[in-house]
C-alpha positions in Angstrom: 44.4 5.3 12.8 40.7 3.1 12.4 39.9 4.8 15.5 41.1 8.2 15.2 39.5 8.5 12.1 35.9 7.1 13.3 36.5 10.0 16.6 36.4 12.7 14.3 33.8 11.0 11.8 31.7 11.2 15.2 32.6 14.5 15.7 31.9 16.3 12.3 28.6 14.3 12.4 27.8 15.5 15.7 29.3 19.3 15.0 26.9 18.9 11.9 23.8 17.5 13.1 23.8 20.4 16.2 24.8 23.4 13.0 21.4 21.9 11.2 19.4 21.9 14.3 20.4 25.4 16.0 19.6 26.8 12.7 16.5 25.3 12.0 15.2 26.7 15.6 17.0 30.1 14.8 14.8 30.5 11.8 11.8 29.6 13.3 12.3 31.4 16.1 13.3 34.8 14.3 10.1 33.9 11.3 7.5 34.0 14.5 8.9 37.1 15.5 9.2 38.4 12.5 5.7 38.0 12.2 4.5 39.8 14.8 3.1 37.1 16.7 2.1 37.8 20.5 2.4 35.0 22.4 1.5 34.4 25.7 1.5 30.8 26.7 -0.2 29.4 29.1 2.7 27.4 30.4 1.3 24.7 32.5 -0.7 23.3 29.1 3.1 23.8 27.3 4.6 21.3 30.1 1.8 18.8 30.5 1.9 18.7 26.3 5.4 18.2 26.8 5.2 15.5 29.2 3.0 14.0 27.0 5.7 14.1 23.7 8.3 12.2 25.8 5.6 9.8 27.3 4.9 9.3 23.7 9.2 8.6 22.9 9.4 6.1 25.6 6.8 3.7 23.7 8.2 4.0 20.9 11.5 3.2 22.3 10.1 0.2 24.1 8.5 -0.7 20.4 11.6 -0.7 18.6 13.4 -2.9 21.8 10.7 -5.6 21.4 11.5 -5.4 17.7 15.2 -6.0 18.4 14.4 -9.0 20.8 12.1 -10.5 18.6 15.2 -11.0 16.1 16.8 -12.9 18.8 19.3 -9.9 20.5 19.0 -8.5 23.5 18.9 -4.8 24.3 18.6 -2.7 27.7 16.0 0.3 27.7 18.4 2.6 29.1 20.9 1.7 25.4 17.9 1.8 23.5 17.1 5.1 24.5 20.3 6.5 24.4 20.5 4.8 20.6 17.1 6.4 19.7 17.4 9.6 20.7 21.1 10.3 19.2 19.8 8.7 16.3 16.7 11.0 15.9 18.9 14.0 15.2 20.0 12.7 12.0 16.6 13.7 10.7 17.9 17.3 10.9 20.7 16.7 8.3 19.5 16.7 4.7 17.9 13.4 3.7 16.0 11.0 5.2 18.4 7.2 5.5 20.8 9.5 8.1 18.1 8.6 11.5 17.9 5.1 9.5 21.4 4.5 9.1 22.6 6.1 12.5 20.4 3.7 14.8 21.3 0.6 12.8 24.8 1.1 13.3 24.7 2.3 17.2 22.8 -0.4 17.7 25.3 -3.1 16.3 28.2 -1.2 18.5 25.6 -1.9 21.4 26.0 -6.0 20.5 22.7 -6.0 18.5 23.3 -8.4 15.5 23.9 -6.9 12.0 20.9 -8.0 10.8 18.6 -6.9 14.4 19.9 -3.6 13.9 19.2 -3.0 10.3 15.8 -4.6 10.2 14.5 -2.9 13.0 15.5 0.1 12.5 13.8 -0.3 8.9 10.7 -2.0 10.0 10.0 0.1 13.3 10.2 2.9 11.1 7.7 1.3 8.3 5.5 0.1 11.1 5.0 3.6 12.8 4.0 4.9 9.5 1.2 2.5 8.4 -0.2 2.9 12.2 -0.1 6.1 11.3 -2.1 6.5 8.1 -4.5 3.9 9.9 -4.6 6.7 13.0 -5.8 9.2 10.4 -8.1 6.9 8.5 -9.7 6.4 11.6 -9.8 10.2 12.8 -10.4 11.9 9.8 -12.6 9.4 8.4 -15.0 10.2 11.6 -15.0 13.9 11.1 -15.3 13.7 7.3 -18.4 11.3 8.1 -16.7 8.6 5.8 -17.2 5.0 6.9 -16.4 3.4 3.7 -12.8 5.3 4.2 -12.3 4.4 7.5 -13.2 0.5 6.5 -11.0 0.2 3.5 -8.4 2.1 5.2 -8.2 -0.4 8.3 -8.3 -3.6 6.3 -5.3 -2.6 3.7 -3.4 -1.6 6.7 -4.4 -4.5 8.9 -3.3 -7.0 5.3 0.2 -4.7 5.3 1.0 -6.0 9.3 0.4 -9.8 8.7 2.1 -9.9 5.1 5.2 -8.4 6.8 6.9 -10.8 8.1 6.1 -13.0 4.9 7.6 -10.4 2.7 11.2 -10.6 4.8 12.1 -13.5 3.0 11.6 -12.0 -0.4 13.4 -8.8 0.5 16.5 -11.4 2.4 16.2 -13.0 -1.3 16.9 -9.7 -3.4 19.6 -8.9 -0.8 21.1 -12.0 -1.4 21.4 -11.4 -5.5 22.3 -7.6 -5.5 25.0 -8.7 -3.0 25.8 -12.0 -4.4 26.3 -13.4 -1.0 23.7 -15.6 1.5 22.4 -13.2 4.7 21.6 -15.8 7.3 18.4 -13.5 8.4 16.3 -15.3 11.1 12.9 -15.3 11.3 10.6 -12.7 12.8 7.5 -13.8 14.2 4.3 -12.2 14.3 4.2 -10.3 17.5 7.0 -8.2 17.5 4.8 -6.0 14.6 1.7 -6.2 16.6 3.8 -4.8 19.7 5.6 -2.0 17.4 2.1 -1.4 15.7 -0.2 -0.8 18.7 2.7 1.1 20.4 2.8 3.3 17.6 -1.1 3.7 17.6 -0.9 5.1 21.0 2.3 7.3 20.3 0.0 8.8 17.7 -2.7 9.4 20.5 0.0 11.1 22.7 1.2 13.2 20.3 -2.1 14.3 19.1 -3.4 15.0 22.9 -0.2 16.8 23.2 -0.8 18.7 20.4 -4.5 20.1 21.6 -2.6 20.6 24.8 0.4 23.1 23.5 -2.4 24.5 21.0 -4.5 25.8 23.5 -1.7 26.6 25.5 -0.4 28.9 22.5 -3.4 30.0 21.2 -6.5 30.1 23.9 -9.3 30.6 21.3 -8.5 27.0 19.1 -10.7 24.9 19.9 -12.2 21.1 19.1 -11.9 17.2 19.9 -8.9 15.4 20.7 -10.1 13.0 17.6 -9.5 15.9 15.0 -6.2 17.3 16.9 -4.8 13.8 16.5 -6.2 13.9 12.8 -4.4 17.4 12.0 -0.7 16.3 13.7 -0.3 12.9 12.2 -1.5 14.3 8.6 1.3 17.0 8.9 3.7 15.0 10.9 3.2 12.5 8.0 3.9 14.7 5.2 6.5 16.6 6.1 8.0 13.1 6.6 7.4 11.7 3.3 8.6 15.2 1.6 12.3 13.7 1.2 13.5 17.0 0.6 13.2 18.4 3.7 15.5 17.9 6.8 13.2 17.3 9.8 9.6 17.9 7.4 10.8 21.6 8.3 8.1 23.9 5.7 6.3 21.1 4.4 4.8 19.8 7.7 3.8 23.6 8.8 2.1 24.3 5.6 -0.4 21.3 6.2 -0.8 22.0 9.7 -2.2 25.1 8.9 -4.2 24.0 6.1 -5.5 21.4 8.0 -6.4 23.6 11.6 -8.4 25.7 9.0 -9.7 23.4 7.3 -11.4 22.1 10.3 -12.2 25.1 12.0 -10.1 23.7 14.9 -7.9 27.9 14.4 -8.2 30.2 12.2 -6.5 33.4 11.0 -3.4 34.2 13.2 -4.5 31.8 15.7 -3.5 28.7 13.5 -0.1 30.7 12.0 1.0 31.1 15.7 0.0 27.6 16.5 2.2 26.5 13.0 5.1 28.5 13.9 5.4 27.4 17.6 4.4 23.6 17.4 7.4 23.6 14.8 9.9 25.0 17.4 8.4 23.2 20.5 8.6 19.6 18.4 12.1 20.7 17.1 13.4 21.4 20.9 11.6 18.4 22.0 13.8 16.6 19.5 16.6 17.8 19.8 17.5 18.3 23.2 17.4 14.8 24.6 19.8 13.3 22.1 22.4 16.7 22.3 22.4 15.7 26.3 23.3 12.4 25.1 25.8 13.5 23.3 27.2 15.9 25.6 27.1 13.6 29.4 26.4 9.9 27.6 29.5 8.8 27.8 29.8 9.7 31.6 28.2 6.8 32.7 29.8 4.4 30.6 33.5 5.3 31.5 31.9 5.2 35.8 30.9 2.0 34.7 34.0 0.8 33.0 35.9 2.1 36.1 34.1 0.4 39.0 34.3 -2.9 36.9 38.0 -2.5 36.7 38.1 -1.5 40.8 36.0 -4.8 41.2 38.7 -6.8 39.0 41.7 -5.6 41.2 
């Protein structure tokens, strides 16, 4: 009965997080159109920006695995990717502990300890987005012509990473009183956060490089450095992450982006909405599709697997 009930859990999750998804791109899709946007892509950019956004998941997949070993587990790439990206569609159901919550517990199933998969998940998440203010303290502090930014920025995030692992004792400690139980956490050394850190530095640089890539590809007369592309996607990436509310940053992350692309003269006028509306469905489908292929042929290979170990045992 335990099991038949966690099937369907897994199913009205799964049933649910493709509803929120196909919906979201629906909208977008029938907004550009209602629009009257003319697009003509260029679509080798389109692929070679897309390229660049998976280039930019594996890293950050290979971050969150050295976060996991460094808790003393062990976890193969091909499981960690197969956790992240099934996990990453829970950002499309309202609220954000869903992605959170979802990779914790696959990863346990995947013989990650308790405590590996619900720290990591947590702290790879916290990680990416201090690298990512420090990726647009950096950026924008160099087009706004603000050193003093750029300085302060760097050495509150750079004091953030090495009080880190000091401050996992405290949090083990309130654990321990809310719960009123001991959590027999061990330690996490230093490098696992430096790993995560500069892998999510140059996830940030991916994504932004992908970003001038699809622009261009979408809009031909945007123009401007990789610096301030990278600037303008990880300041909207960021907020529409932060906004709560909103499943995937869906509204929130489009209205800075095309504040931003003004802003900087990087598109302007129709140019930046078309870039707004189709960077939202290109990221969405970028997101998406990976873990709904998970979902759908993922558990091919484990039942071939199970079945040539049992051959092997007769």
């Amino acid at each position: 009965m335990k099991r038949k009930l966690l099937l369907t859990a897994q199913v009205l999750v799964t049933v649910a997080v493709i509803w929120f998804a196909g919906t979201s791109i629906l909208e977008q899709w029938n907004d550009a159109r209602a629009a009257g946007f003319d697009v003509a892509p260029h679509w080798g950019w389109v692929a070679l920006s897309c390229l660049l956004v998976l280039a930019a998941y594996a890293v950050l997949i290979e971050a969150w695995r050295a976060m996991v070993i460094g808790w003393g587990s062990q976890l193969r790439y091909a499981d960690a990717a197969r956790i992240w990206f099934v996990s990453n569609l829970g950002r499309y159901v309202p609220g954000k502990v869903w992605q959170i919550t979802a990779m914790a517990v696959m990863a346990e199933r995947a013989g990650v300890s308790r405590y590996a998969a619900a720290g990591s998940a947590l702290l790879v998440n916290l990680v990416n987005l201090i690298a990512g203010v420090g990726v647009v303290a950096v950026t924008s502090a160099g087009l706004l012509g603000n050193a003093a930014l750029m300085i302060t920025a760097s050495a509150l995030l750079l004091a953030l990473l090495l009080l880190t692992p000091r401050l996992l004792p405290l949090l083990v400690r309130i654990y321990e009183r809310v719960r009123r139980r001991p959590a027999h956490v061990p330690a996490l050394s230093q490098r696992p956060i430096w790993v995560a850190a500069l892998a999510s530095a140059v996830a940030w640089g991916l994504y932004g490089l992908a970003f001038k890539l699809f622009s261009e590809g979408v809009a031909p007369s945007s123009s401007g450095s990789v610096g301030s592309y990278v600037a303008v996607f990880t300041m909207s990436y960021l907020a529409g992450y932060l906004f709560l509310p909103a499943p995937g940053g869906i509204g929130v992350r489009e209205g800075a982006l095309l504040a931003l692309l003004g802003q900087l003269q990087l598109a302007t006028g129709g140019a930046g909405a078309i870039i707004a509306a189709t960077s939202r469905l290109w990221l969405t489908v970028l997101e998406v599709l990976p873990g709904a292929l998970y979902l759908a042929f993922g558990a091919a290979p484990a039942r071939f697997r199970n079945s040539m170990a049992h051959e092997r045992t007769d």
